[in-house]
C-alpha positions in Angstrom: 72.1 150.4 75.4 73.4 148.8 72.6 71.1 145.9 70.4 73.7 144.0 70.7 74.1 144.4 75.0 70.4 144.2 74.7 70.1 141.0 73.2 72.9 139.7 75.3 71.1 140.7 78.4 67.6 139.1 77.7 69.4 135.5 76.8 71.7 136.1 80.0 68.1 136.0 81.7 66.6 133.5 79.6 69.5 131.3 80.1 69.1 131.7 83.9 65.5 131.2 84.0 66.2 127.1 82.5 63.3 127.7 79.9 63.1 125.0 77.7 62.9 125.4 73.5 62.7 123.8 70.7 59.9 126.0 68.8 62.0 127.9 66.0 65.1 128.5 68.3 67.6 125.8 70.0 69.3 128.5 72.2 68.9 131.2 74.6 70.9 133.6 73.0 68.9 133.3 69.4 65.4 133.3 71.3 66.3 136.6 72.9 67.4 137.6 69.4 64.0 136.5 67.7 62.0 138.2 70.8 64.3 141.5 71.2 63.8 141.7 66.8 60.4 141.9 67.0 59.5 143.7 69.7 61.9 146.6 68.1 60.3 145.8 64.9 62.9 145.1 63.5 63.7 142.3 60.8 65.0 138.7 61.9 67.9 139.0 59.5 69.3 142.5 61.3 73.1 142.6 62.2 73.1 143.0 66.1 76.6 144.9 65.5 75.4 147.0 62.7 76.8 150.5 63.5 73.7 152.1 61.2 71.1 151.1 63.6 69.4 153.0 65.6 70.0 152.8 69.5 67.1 151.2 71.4 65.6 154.5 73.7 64.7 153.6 77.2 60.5 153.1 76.3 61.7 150.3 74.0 64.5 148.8 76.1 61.5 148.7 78.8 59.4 147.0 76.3 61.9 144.8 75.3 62.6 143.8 78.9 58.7 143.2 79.8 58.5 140.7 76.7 61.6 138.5 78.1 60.0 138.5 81.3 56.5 137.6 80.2 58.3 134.5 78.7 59.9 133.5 81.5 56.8 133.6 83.5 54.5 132.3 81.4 56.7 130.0 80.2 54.6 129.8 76.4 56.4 128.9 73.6 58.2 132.6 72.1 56.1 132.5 69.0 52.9 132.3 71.2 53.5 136.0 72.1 55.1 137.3 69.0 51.4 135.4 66.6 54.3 134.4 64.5 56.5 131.6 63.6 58.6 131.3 61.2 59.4 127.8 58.9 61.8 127.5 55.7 61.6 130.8 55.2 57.4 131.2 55.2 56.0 133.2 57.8 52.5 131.6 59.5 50.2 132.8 62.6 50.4 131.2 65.2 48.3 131.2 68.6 47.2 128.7 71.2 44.8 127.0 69.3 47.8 125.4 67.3 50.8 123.7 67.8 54.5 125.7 67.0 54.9 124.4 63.4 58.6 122.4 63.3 58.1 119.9 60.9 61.0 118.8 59.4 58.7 117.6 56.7 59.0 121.5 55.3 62.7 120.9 55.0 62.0 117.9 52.6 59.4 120.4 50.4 61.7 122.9 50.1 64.5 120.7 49.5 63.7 118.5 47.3 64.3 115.5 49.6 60.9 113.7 48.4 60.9 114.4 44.4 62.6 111.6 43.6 59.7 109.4 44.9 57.0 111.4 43.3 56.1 111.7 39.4 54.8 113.6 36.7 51.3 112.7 37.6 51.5 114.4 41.0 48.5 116.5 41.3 46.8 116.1 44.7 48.4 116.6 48.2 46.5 115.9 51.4 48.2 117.3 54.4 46.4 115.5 57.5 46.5 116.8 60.7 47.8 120.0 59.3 47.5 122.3 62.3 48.0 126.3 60.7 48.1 124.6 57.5 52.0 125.3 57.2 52.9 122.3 55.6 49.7 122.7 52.7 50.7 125.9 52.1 54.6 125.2 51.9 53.4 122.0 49.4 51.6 124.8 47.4 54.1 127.0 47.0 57.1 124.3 46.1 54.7 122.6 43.9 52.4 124.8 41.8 50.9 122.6 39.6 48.9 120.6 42.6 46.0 121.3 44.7 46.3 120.7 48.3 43.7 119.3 50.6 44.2 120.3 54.1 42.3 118.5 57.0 42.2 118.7 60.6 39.9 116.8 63.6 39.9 120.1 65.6 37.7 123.3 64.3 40.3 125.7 65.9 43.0 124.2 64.3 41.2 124.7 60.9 40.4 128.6 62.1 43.9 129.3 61.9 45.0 127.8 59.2 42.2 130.2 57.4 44.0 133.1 58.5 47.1 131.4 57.1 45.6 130.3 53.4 44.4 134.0 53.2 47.5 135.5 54.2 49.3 133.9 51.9 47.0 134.3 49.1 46.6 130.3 48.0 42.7 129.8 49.0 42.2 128.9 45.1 44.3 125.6 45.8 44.7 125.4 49.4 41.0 123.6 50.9 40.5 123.1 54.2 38.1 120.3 55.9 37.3 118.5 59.3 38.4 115.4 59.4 39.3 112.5 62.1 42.1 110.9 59.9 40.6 109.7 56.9 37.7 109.3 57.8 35.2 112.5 56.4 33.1 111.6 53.5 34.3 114.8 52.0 37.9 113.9 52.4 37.2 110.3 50.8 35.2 112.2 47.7 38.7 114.6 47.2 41.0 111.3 47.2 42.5 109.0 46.0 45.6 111.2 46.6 49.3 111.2 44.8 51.2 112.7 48.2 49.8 112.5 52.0 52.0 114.6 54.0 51.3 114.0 57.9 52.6 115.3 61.1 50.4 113.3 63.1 50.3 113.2 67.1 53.1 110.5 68.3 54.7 111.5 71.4 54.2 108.4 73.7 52.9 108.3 77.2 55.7 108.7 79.3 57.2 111.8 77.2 53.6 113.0 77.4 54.0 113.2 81.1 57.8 115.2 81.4 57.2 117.5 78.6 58.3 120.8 79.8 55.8 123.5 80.6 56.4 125.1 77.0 55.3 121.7 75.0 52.1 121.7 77.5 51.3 125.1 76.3 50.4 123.5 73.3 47.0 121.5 72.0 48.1 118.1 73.6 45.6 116.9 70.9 48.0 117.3 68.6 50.7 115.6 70.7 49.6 112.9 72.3 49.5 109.6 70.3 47.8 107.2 72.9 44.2 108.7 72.8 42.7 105.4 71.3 44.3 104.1 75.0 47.9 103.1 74.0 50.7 104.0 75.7 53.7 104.1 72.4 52.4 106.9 70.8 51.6 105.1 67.9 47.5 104.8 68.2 46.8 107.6 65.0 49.6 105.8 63.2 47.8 102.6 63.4 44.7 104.1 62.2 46.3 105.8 59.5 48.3 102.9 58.1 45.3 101.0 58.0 43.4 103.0 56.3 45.8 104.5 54.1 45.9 102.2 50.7 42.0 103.2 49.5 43.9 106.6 49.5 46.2 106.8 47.6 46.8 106.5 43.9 48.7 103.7 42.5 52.3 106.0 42.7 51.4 107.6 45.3 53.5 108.0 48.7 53.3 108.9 52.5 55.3 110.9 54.1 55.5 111.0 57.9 56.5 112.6 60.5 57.0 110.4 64.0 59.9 112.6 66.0 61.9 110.8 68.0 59.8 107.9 68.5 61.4 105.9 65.5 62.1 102.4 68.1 58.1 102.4 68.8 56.9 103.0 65.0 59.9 99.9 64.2 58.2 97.8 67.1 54.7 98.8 66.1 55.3 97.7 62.4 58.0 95.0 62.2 57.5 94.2 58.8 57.1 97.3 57.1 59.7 98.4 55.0 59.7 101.9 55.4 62.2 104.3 53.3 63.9 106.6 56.2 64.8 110.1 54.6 67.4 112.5 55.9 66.8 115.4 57.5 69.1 118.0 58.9 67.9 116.3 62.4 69.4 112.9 61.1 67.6 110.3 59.4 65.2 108.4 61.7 62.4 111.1 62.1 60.5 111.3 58.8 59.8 108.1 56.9 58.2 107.5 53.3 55.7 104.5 52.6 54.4 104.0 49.1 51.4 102.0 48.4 53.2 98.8 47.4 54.3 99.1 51.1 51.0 99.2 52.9 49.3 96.7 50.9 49.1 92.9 51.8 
């Protein structure tokens, strides 16, 4: 069997199994691709036509073939079973005790789409809620002249991100602490900050309840955004934007992440004159406050 007819046949029963995605693939056909790769060990960039590779022999086809199915029966999210995910470029670990890192945030580091909004006296990051620390360690890498705080409410969270920091050799900068928002002493003595990235939890109550079975595979703690008993997703947010100006320095920005949920953040905060920035997923998904925003 071909890699190519190989591919084609775990995405023609990917496709047929109605699996949902949206954790580094869109598609059926590029999931099987991603899954097929690395079970072959083979890298994500290989040409499925290339008439140098090696055929797949029947142990590996076999292999190949169990992986597909485990997803389809388990229904986790591909990178789940693979420990690996894969974001602009930078390869993180990944298990249960974390959420899939997607944030389109990344796109903005490695694009640029946030410099103009930050200024020579950018020094300190905070990621909050960072989850595997993907978007501290990204914000270390595009920016080498800062130190990056990374914080977390859950312990597990913060375990993985250690394997992450280490792996990509940036514990010297990178420092990880437990925090519920702002509110560790620890994190208070590291601030005031110049740049708070944050991919908070903000999926509302009702898209908490039909998320497909791969989204539920993940730490709804780092979903769900009505814990403090709302039902907009917005309950962290509120916390965080009321906190937030003791924070930061007097240049400094926010950057946030609130999905899809852009007509509850506009209804939650009326007034506030938030700076929408474009992402490859539109413009009304990551937002940028400054300081001058946020205070009275």
């Amino acid at each position: 069997m071909s890699l190519r007819a190989l591919v084609q046949d775990a995405a023609d029963r990917l496709e047929a199994a109605g699996l949902a995605y949206g954790h580094g693939t869109t598609n059926a056909l590029d999931e099987a691709a991603w899954l097929v790769l690395w079970q072959l060990g083979l890298p994500l960039e290989t040409a499925l036509d290339d008439p140098h590779a090696a055929l797949p022999n029947a142990q590996q086809v076999a292999q190949c073939q169990a992986l597909i199915a485990q997803r389809i029966s388990t229904r986790k999210p591909a990178a789940y079973l693979t420990r690996q995910a894969w974001l602009q470029g930078f390869s993180f670990y990944v298990d249960e005790r974390v959420i899939v890192p997607r944030s389109l945030i990344a796109e903005l580091l490695v694009n640029g789409g946030i410099d103009y909004f930050l200024h020579t006296g950018t020094h300190k990051v905070l990621d909050l809620c960072t989850g595997n620390a993907n978007l501290a360690i990204i914000a270390a890498q595009v920016y080498p002249d800062t130190s990056v705080w990374a914080s977390d409410v859950s312990q597990d969270a913060l375990d993985v991100a250690a394997i992450n920091v280490a792996q990509h050799d940036v514990n010297a900068r990178v420092h990880l602490l437990g925090s519920d928002g702002l509110s560790s002493p620890v994190l208070v003595a590291s601030g005031p900050f110049d740049l708070i990235l944050c991919n908070p939890p903000y999926v509302n109550a009702q898209s908490m309840a039909a998320l497909p079975p791969e989204f539920q595979a993940e730490p709804a703690l780092a979903l769900d955004g009505n814990t403090d008993g709302g039902h907009d997703g917005m309950d962290f947010v509120r916390r965080l934007l009321r906190d937030l100006p003791g924070h930061l320095n007097p240049q400094g920005v926010l950057v946030l992440e609130i999905g899809h949920e852009r007509a509850f953040f506009e209804a939650a905060f009326p007034a506030l004159p938030a700076v929408w920035l474009q992402t490859s997923a539109g413009e009304d998904q990551v937002l940028l406050l400054t300081r001058e925003h946020l205070t009275p």
